[in-house]
C-alpha positions in Angstrom: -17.2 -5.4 18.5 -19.8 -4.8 15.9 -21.9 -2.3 17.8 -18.8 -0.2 18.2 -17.8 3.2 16.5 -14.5 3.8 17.0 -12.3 7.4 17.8 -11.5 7.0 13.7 -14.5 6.4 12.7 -16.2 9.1 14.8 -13.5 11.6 13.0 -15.1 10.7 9.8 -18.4 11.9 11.2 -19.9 8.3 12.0 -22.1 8.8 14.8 -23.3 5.7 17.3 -26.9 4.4 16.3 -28.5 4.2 19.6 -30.7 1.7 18.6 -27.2 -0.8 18.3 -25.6 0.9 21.8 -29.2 -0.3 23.6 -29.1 -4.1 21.9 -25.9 -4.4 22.8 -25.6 -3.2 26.6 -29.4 -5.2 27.1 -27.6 -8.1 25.9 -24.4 -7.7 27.5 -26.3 -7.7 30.7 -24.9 -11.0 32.4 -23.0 -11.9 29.7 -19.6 -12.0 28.1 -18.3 -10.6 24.7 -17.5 -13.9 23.5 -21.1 -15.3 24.0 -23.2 -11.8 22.7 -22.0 -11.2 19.4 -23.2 -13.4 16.8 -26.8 -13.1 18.9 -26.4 -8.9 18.0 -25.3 -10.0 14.6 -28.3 -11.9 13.9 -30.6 -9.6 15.8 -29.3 -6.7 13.8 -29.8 -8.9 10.6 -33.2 -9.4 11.1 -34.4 -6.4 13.0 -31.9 -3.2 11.9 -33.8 -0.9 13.6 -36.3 -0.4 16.8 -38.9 -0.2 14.1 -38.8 -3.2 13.2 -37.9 -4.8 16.3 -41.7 -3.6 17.8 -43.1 -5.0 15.1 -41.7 -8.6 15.6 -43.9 -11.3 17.1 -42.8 -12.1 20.4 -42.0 -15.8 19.7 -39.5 -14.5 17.2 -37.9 -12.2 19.4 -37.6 -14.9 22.5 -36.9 -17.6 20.1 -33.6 -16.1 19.0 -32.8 -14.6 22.4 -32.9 -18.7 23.4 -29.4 -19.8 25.2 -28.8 -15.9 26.4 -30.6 -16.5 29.6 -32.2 -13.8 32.2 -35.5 -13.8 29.6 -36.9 -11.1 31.1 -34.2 -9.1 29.1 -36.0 -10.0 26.0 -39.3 -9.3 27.5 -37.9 -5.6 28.0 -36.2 -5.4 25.3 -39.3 -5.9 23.3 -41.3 -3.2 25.6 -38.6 -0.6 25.5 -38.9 -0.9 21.3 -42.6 -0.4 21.2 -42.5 2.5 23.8 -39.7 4.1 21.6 -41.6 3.5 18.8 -45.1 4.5 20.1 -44.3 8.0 22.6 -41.0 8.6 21.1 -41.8 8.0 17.2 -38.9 5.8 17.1 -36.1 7.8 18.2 -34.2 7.1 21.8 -34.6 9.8 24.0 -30.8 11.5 24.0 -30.7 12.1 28.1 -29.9 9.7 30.9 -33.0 11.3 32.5 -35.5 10.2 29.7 -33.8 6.4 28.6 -34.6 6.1 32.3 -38.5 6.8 31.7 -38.1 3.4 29.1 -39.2 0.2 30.2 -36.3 -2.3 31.1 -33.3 0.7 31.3 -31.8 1.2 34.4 -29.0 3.6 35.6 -26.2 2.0 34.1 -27.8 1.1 30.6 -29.5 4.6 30.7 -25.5 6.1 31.5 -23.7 4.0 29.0 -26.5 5.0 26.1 -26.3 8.6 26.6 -23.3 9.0 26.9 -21.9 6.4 23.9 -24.3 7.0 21.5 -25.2 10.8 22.7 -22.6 12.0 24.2 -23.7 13.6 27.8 -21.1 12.6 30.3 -23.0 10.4 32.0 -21.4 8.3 34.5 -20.7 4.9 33.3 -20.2 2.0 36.0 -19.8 -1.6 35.4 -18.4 -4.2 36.9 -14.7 -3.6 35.0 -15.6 0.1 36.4 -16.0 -0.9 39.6 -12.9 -2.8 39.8 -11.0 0.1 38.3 -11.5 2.4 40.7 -11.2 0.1 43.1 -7.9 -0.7 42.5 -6.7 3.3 41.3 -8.3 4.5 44.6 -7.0 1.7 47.5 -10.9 1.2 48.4 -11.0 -1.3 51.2 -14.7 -1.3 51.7 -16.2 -4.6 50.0 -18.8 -4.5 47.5 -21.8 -4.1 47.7 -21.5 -1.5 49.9 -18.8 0.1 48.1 -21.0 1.0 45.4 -21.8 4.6 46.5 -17.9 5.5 46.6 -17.2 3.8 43.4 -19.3 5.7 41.7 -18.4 8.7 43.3 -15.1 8.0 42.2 -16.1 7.3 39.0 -18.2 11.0 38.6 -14.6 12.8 39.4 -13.4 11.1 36.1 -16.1 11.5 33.9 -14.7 14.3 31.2 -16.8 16.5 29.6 -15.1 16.0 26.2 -16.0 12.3 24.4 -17.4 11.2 27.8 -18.3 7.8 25.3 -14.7 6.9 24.4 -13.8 7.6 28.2 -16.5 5.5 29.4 -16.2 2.8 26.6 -12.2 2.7 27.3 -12.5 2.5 31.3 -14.5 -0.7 30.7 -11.9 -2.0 28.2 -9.5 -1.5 30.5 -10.9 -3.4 33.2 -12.2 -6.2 30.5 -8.4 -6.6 29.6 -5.8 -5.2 31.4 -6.9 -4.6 34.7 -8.5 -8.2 35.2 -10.2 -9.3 38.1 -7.1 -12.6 38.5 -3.6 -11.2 37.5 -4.3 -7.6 36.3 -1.0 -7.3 33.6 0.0 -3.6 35.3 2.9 -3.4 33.3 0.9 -2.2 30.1 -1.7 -0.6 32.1 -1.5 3.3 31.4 -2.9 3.9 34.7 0.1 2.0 36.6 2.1 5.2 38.4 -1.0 6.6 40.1 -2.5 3.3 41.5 -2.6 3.1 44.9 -3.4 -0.6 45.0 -0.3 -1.1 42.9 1.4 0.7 45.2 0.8 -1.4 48.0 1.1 -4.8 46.3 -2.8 -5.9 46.8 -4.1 -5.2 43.3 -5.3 -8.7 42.9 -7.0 -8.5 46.0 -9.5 -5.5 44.9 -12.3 -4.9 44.7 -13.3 -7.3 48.0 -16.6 -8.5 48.0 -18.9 -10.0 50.9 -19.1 -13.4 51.0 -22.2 -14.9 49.0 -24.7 -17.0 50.6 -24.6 -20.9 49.0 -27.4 -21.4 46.7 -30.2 -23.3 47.7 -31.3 -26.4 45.8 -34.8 -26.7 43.9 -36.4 -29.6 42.8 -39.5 -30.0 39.6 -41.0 -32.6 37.4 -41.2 -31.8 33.6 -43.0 -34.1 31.5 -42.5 -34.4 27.9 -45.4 -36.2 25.7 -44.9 -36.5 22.2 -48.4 -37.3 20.7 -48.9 -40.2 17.7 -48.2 -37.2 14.9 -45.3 -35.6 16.2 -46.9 -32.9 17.9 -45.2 -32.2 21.4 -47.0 -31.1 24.8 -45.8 -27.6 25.2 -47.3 -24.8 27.6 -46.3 -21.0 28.0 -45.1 -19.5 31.3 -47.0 -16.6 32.7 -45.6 -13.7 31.5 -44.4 -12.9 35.1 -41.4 -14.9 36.8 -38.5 -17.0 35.3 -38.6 -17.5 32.0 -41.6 -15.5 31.9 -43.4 -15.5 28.3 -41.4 -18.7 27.3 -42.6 -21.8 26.1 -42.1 -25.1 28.1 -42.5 -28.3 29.4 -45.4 -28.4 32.0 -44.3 -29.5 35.4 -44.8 -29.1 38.9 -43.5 -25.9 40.4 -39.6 -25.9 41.3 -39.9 -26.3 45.6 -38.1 -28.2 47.8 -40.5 -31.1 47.5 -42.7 -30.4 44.2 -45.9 -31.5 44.0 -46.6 -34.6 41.2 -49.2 -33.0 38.6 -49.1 -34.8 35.2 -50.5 -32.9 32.4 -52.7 -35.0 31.2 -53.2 -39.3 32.0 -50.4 -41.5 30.4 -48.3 -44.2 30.6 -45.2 -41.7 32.2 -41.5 -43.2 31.9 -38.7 -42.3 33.8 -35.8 -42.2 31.2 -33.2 -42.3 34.6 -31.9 -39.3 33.7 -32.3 -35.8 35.3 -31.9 -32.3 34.1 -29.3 -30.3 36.1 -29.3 -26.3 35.6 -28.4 -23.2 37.5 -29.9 -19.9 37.5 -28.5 -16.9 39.0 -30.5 -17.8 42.9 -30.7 -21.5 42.8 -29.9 -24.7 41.6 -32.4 -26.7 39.7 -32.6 -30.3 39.8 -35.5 -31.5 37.3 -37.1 -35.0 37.5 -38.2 -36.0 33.5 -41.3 -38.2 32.7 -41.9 -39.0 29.5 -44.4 -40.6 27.1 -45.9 -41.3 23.8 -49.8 -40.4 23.5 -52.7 -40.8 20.7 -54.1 -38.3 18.6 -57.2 -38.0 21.0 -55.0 -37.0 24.0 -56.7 -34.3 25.8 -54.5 -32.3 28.2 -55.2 -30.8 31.7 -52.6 -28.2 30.8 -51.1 -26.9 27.6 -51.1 -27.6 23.9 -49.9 -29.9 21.2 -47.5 -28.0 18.9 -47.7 -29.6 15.5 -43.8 -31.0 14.8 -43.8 -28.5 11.8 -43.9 -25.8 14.2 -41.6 -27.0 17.1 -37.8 -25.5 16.9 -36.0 -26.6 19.9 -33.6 -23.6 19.8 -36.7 -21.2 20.9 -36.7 -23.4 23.7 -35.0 -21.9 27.2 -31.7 -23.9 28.1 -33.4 -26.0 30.7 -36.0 -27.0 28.4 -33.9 -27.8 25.8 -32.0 -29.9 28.1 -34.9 -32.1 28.8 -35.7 -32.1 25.2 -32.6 -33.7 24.3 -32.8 -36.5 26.8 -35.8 -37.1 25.0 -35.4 -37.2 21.6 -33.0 -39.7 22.6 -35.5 -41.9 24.2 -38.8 -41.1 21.8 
């Protein structure tokens, strides 16, 4: 993992950059391994420190956070680096207590900072963390309401002594040993004192309460592309999903939206819909499209000259519709 110091390195007197531990646990937020690191290599590439991350442009920033979802992480992220940058004169306060005081760190980002990249033996609790010491403990109770004794659990563990190996190596082992679907407990180094182990229900742990279905949402997006090139694009308030973002404008997602073109046109149906799910709902989103003159005066938004537009600064669901199109247009 790129944002990683390792125990050897460490002994050579490499020290974590907190500014790397941060981008990495922001972006890990939701996501997998796999998907966040060549986004934290290019991040890193173009901004190699909070410095110049608070100076970016926020299109830049949200452009190249595209396809990472949960946007309001990049809105944070952006906050947190100017408030490092402007109270803190760029340097990451080295306690739980004061990352917490940062815009867009919570208790576990704020634990895993201090102590990865500064050492305090701050309790560390992710999902892999959870599951952990679920399983080492026997704890029946089903999460969420576990949460409490987990990290409970998790406190009595903590060591004083590289409390950011421990806390980094607890969450590997859950990443790939102590899986959530056929934990491989014959390599685990935990094995003799589990208690789930012990009484054959490790792949039952941790129980969770059952979820409630997602509901269904329903929206119109409509996609004018005017004589020159220049697409109809509007910004979300900065407030909300994909708040900040640029967009299609549309009706709002409802159970039955509302039918609001942007501006008047001849509006096609291309017979195709966008399907997308977010982390409460599932989106089902009508398209209308159309080719307008270079007079066309919209209700809503603004033509983006085609020199401008990059569809990978667009959200997934946008781009989705974009796609359907560009094959149409």
């Amino acid at each position: 993992m790129p944002w990683r110091i390792g125990p050897a390195d460490r002994a050579t007197g490499q020290r974590p950059d907190p500014y790397r531990v941060w981008l990495s646990e922001v972006m890990l937020q939701q996501t997998t391994v796999a998907a966040v690191r060549d986004y934290f290599r290019r991040f890193t590439a173009r901004w190699p420190d909070v410095a110049a991350l608070a100076a970016a442009p926020d299109e830049d920033v949200m452009g190249e956070w595209a396809g990472l979802g949960y946007y309001a992480r990049a809105r944070n992220l952006l906050k947190c680096a100017r408030a490092v940058v402007s109270q803190h004169h760029g340097h990451f306060p080295s306690t739980r207590e004061g990352l917490l005081g940062l815009p867009g760190i919570g208790p576990y980002t704020a634990a895993a900072i201090a102590a990865i990249a500064f050492d305090e033996p701050a309790v560390v609790v992710d999902g892999n963390v959870e599951r952990v010491m679920a399983r080492l403990h026997l704890v029946e109770t089903p999460l969420p309401p576990a949460k409490a004794e987990l990290i409970a659990l998790a406190a009595a563990l903590t060591p004083d002594h590289r409390p950011g190996d421990y806390a980094q190596a607890v969450m590997d082992l859950g990443a790939t040993i102590c899986t959530p679907r056929n934990p491989a407990c014959g390599i685990c180094p935990w094995a003799q004192p589990c208690a789930a182990r012990a009484a054959g229900v490790q792949g039952e742990l941790p129980r969770k309460l059952a979820k409630a279905a997602k509901p269904l949402r329903t929206g119109v997006a409509y996609l004018a592309r005017r004589a020159d090139g220049a697409w109809l694009l509007e910004r979300r308030p900065d407030q909300g999903l994909l708040g900040g973002m640029l967009g299609w404008p549309g009706s709002d997602w409802a159970a039955s939206p509302a039918d609001q073109p942007p501006l008047a046109a001849d509006w096609r149906d291309p017979g195709a819909e966008v399907r997308h799910t977010f982390t409460h709902f599932h989106l089902h989103l009508a398209l209308r499209i159309a080719e307008v003159p270079l007079d066309a005066a919209p209700e809503r938004g603004f033509f983006l000259p085609s020199a401008d537009f990059r569809p990978s600064a667009l959200p997934t669901v946008m781009r989705k519709a974009y796609d359907i199109a560009r094959s149409i247009l």
